[in-house]
C-alpha positions in Angstrom: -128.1 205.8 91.4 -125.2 207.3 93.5 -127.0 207.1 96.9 -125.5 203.4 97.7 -122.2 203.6 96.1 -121.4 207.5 97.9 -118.1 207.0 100.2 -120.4 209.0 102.8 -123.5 211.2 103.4 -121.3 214.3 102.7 -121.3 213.3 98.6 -124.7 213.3 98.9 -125.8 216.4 101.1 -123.3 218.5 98.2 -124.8 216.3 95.4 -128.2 217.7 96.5 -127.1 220.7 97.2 -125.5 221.7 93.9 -128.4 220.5 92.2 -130.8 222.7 93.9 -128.6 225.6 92.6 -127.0 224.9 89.4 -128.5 223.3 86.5 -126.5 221.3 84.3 -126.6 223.2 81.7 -124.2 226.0 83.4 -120.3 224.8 83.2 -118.4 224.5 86.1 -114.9 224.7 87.1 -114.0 223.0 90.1 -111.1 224.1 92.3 -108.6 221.2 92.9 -107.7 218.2 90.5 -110.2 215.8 88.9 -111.7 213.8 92.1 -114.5 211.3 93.1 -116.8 214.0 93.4 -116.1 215.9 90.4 -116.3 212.7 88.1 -119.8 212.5 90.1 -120.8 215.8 88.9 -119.8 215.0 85.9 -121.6 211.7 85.6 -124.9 214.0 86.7 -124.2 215.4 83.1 -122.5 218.3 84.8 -120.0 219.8 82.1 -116.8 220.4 84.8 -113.4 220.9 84.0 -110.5 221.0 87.6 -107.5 222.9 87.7 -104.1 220.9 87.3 -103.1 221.2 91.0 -101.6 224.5 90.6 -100.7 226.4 93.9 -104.3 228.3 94.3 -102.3 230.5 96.8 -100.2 231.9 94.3 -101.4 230.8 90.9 -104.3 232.1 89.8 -104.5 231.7 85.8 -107.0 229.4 86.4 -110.1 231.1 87.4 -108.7 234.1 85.5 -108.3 232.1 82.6 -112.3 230.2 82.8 -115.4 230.7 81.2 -117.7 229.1 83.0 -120.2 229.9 84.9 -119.8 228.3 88.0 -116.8 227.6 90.5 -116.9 224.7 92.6 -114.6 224.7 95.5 -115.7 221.5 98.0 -113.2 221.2 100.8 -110.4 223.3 99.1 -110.2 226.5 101.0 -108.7 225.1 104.5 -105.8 223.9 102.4 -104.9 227.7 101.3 -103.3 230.0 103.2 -104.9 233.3 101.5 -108.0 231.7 100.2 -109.3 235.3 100.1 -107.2 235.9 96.9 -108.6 233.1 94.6 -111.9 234.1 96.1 -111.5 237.8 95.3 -110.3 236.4 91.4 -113.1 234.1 90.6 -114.8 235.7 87.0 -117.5 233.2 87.4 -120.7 234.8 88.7 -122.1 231.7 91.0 -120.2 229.6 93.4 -120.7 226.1 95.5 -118.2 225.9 98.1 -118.3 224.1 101.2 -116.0 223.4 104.1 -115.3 221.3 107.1 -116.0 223.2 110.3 -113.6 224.3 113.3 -114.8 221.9 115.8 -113.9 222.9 119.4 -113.0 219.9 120.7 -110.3 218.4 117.2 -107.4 220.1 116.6 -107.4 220.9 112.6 -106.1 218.0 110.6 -102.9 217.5 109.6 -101.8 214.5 107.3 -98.3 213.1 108.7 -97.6 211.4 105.4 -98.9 214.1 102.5 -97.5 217.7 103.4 -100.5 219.1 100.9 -102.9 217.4 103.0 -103.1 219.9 105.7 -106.0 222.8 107.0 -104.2 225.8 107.5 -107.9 226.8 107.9 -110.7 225.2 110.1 -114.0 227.8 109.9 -116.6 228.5 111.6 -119.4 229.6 110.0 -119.6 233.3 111.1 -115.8 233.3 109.5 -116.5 231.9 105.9 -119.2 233.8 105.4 -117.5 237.2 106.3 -114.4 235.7 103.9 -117.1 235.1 101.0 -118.4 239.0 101.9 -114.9 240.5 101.8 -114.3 238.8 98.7 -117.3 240.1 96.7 -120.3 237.3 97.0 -123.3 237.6 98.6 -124.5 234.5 100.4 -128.0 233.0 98.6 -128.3 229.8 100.6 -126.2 228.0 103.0 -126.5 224.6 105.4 -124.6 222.3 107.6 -124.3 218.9 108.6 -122.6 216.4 110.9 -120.3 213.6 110.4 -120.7 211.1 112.5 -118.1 208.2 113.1 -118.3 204.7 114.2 -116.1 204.9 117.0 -116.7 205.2 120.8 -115.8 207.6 122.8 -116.6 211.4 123.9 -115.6 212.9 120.3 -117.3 210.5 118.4 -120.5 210.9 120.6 -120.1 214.8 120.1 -119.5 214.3 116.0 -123.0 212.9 115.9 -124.8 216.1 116.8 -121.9 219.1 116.3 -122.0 220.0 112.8 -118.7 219.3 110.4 -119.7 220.6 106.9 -120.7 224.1 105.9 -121.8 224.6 102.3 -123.1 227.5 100.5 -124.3 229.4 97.3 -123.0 232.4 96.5 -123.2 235.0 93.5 -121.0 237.8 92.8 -121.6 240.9 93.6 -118.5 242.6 92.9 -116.2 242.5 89.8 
C-alpha cells in the first residue's frame, strides 16, 4: 500500500524492519514528535504515541513516564548530545532505533535555517552498538543500507554503494 507513496527506500527498509520484530499488538512510544513515519506505523495498526518535543537530553519524563512496550527512536539520537542518558532510562524492554551513518567523505549535517536540525552525532556502526551495550541492550538483529542520490559527482557515485542507515533491535538487559 505504502511502497509507492514512501518519500524514499529508507520508510520502507524501517517499515520492514519493525515488522519483522514487533507485532502490532505491542505499543510503542516513539522518540521525537508525531512524524510521517510514525503516522505510518500507526496506519500499520501500530498503537504509537511520540513525545511532545521535549529536550531528550535533559528531559526524561517521557520514557520514565511510558508503558509500552516498545521505544522507537528513527533518526533521533545524532540530534542529542548525551543520547546515552535517554538510552540508559528507557523502561520499555525492546527497542527499534536506527541512525544515519558517519560517512568519511560528508561532513555531519547541519541545517542553516533550523538550529534543532543538527547531528551532534554521525555513528559508525562499531560506535552505536557499544552506546546501545553501555546503556543496557543487547543487540538481536541489526542491518544497513545506502542512500543513493540523483546527482553526479564523486559523492553521489560513492552514496550508491557506502552505506547511510544503521538500524537495529535491541532488548534490555539491564534495569
Amino acid at each position: 500500500m505504502y511502497e509507492k507513496t514512501f518519500p524514499n527506500k529508507r520508510f520502507q527498509n524501517t517499515l520492514s524492519f519493525l515488522q519483522k520484530h514487533i507485532s502490532v499488538d505491542e505499543s510503542i512510544l516513539d522518540l521525537g514528535v508525531p512524524n510521517p513515519f510514525s503516522k505510518i506505523m500507526h496506519d500499520q495498526g501500530y498503537t504509537v504515541e511520540n513525545t511532545a518535543g521535549e529536550d531528550l537530553d535533559s528531559d526524561f519524563s517521557s520514557v520514565q513516564n511510558s508503558n509500552t512496550k516498545v521505544v522507537t527512536a528513527f533518526e533521533i539520537f545524532e540530534h542529542l548530545l548525551a543520547p546515552l542518558n535517554i538510552l540508559t532510562e528507557i523502561k520499555a524492554d525492546k527497542l527499534v532505533a536506527s541512525i544515519p551513518m558517519r560517512l568519511w567523505f560528508s561532513p555531519a549535517y547541519q541545517s542553516k535555517t533550523d538550529p534543532w536540525d543538527r547531528h551532534y552525532h554521525e555513528f559508525e556502526d562499531w560506535q552505536f552498538d557499544w552506546l546501545l551495550e553501555k546503556s543496557g541492550w543487547a543487540i538481536k538483529d541489526s542491518t544497513k543500507w545506502t542512500n543513493p542520490v540523483k546527482k553526479i559527482g564523486l559523492r553521489p557515485l560513492l552514496r550508491s554503494f557506502t552505506p547511510r542507515y544503521y538500524i537495529v533491535y535491541a532488548e534490555r538487559v539491564i534495569k
